[in-house]
C-alpha positions in Angstrom: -18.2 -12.4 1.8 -14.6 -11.5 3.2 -13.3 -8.1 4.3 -9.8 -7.0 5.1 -9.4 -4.4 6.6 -6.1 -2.0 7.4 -4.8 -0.2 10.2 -1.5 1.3 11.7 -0.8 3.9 8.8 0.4 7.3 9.1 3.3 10.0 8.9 6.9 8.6 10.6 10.0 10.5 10.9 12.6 8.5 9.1 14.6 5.9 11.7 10.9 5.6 13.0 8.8 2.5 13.9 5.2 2.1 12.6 3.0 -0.9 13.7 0.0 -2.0 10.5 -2.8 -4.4 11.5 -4.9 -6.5 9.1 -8.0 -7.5 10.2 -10.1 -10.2 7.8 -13.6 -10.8 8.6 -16.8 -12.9 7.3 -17.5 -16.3 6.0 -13.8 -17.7 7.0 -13.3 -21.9 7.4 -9.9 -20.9 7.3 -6.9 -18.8 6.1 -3.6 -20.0 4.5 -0.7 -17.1 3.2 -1.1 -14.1 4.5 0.6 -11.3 3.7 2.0 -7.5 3.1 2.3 -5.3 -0.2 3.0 -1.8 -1.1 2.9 0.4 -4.1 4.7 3.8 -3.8 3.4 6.7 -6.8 4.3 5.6 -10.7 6.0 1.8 -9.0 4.3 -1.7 -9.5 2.8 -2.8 -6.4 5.7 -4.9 -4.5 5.6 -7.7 -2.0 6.6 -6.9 1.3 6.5 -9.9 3.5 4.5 -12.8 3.5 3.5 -15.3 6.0 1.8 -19.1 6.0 -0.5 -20.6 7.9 2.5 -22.2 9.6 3.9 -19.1 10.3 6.9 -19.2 7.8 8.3 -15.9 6.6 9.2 -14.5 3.6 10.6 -10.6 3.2 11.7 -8.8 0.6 15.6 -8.1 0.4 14.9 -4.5 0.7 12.8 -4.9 4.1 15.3 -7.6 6.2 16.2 -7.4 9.0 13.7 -4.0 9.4 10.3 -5.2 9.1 8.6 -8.3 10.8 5.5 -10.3 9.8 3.4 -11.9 12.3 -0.3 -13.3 12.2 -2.5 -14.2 15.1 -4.5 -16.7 14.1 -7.4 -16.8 16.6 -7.9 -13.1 15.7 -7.6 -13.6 11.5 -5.3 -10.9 11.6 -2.1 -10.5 9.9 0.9 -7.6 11.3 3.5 -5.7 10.1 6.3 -4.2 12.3 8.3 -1.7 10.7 11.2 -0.3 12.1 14.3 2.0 10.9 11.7 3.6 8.3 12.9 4.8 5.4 12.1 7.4 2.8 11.8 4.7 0.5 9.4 2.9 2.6 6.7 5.8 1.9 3.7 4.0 0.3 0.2 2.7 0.2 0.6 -0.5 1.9 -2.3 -3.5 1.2 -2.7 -6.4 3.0 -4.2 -9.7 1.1 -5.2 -13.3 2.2 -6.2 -16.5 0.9 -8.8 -17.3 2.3 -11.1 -20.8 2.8 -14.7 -19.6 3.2 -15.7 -23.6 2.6 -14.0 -27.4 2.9 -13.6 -26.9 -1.4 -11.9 -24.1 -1.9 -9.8 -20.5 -1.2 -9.9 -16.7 -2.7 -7.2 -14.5 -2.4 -8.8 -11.1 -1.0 -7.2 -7.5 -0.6 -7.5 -4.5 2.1 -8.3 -0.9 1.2 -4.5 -0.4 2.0 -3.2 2.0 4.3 -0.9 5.2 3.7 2.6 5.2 5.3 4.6 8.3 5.0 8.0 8.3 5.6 9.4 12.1 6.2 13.0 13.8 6.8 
């Protein structure tokens, strides 16, 4: 069994930083993409950033040059630095892996998610 679990979340002043940690845990061989979502109230949940194994990057056009993705891999844990918060920005943010647990195979697996609130 895998767990992912969030931290980092809270209330932010707009222009604000916030710092979310993703911790995975269990039967892990190994884990390839990691990476960042959020859903804010009546929206589809949205991808954030992602990140391989590699450490490539991917961001959502509405995040660059804001928010940075970063993974330690020693620690299975994935980050997410968010600076010059915005309003918009206010939502449940989840973390999800894929995740080897054997040589034959990988599962993508999801955090609780993490509340960020983005005020005025």
């Amino acid at each position: 069994q895998v767990q992912l679990v969030e931290s980092g979340g809270g209330l932010v002043q707009a222009g604000g930083s916030l710092r979310l940690s993703c911790a995975a845990s269990g039967s892990i061989f190994s884990i390839n993409d990691m990476g960042w979502y959020r859903q804010a109230p009546s929206k589809q949940r949205e991808l954030v950033a992602a990140i391989t194994s590699g450490g490539s990057t991917n961001y959502a056009d509405s995040v660059k040059g804001r928010f940075t993705i970063s993974r330690d891999n020693a620690k299975n844990t994935v980050y997410l630095q968010m600076d010059s918060l915005k309003l918009d920005d206010t939502a449940v943010y989840y973390c999800n892996a894929d995740v080897r647990t054997s040589l034959f195979g990988s599962m993508w697996y999801w955090g609780q998610g993490t509340q960020v609130t983005v005020s005025s």
